[in-house]
C-alpha positions as CSV (number, residue, x, y, z in Angstrom):
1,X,16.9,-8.0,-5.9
2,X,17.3,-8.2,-9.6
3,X,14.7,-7.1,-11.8
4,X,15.5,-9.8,-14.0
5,X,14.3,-12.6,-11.1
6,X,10.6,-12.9,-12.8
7,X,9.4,-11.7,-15.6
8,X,7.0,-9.2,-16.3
9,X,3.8,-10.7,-16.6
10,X,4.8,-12.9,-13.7
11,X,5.3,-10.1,-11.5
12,X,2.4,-8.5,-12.8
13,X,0.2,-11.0,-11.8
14,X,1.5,-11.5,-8.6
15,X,0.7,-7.6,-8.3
16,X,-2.8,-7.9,-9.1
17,X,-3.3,-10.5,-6.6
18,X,-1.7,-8.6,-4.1
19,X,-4.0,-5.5,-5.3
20,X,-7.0,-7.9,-5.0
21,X,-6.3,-9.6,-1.5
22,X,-5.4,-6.0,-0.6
23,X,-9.2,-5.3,-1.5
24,X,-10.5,-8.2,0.1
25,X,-8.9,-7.8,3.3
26,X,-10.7,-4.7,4.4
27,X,-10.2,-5.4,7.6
28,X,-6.4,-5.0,7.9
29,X,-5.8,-1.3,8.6
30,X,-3.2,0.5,6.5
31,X,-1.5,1.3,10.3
32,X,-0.8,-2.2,11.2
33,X,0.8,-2.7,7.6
34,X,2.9,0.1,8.3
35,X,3.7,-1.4,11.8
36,X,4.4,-4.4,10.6
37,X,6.1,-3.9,6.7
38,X,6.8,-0.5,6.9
39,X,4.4,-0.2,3.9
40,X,0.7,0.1,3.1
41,X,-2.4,0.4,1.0
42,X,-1.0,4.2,0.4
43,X,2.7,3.3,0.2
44,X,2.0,1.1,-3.1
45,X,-0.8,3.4,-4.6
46,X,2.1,6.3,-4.2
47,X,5.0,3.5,-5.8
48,X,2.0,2.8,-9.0
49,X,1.6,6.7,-9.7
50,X,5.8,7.3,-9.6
51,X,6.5,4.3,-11.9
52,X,3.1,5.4,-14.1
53,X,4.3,9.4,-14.6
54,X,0.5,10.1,-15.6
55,X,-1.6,8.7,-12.6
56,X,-2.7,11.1,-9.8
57,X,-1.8,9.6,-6.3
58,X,-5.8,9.8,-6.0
59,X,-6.2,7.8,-9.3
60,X,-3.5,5.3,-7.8
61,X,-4.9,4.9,-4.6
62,X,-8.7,4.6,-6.2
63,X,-7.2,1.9,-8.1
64,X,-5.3,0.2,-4.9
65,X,-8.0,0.3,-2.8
66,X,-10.8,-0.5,-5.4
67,X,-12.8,3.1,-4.5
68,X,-12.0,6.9,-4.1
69,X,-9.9,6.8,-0.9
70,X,-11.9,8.7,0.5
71,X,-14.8,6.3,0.6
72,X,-12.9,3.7,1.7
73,X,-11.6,5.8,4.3
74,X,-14.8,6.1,5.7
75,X,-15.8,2.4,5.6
76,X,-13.1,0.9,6.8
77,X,-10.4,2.8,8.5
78,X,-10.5,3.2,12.3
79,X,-8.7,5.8,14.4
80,X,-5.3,4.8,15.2
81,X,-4.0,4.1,18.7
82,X,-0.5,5.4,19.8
83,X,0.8,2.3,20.4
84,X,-0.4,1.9,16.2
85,X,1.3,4.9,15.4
86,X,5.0,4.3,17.4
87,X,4.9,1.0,15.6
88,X,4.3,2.8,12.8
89,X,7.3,5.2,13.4
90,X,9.7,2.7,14.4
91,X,8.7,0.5,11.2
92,X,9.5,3.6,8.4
93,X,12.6,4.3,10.4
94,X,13.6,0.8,9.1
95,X,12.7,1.3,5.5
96,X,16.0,4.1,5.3
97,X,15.4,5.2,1.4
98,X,14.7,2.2,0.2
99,X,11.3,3.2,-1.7
């Protein structure tokens, strides 16, 4: 895909309401995201802090996740399964250097 398909501030705000239903859907665990996109809360906090040069990936991901990691962590993310994590595996395998 071009870069040139939407403009900045469209894809900016198509971001931030990705960021924000991200936020709001707490109850989607970075895992399945893997499993299923073979990308996750983490994946696009890591992508912000590359394309930033100054953020921390803890800065990034405080700002994906809308609190410290760590915190959110804590709240909200459960203790994978194997059958999550081979899902997971498979998943990345796909994503072959593309990010």
């Amino acid at each position: 895909m071009s870069d040139t398909i939407l403009s900045d501030a469209v894809a900016a705000t198509a971001f931030r309401r990705l960021v924000a239903h991200l936020q709001h859907r707490t109850d989607v665990q970075n895992i399945d995201l893997m499993g299923l996109a073979g990308f996750c809360r983490n994946c696009l906090a890591d992508w912000i802090a590359e394309a930033d040069g100054t953020l921390g990936r803890d800065e990034a991901r405080a700002i994906i996740h809308g609190m410290p990691f760590a915190e959110w962590k804590a709240r909200y993310q459960g203790e994978a399964t194997p059958e999550q994590i081979a899902r997971m595996q498979e998943s990345v395998a796909k994503n072959a250097d593309n990010h």
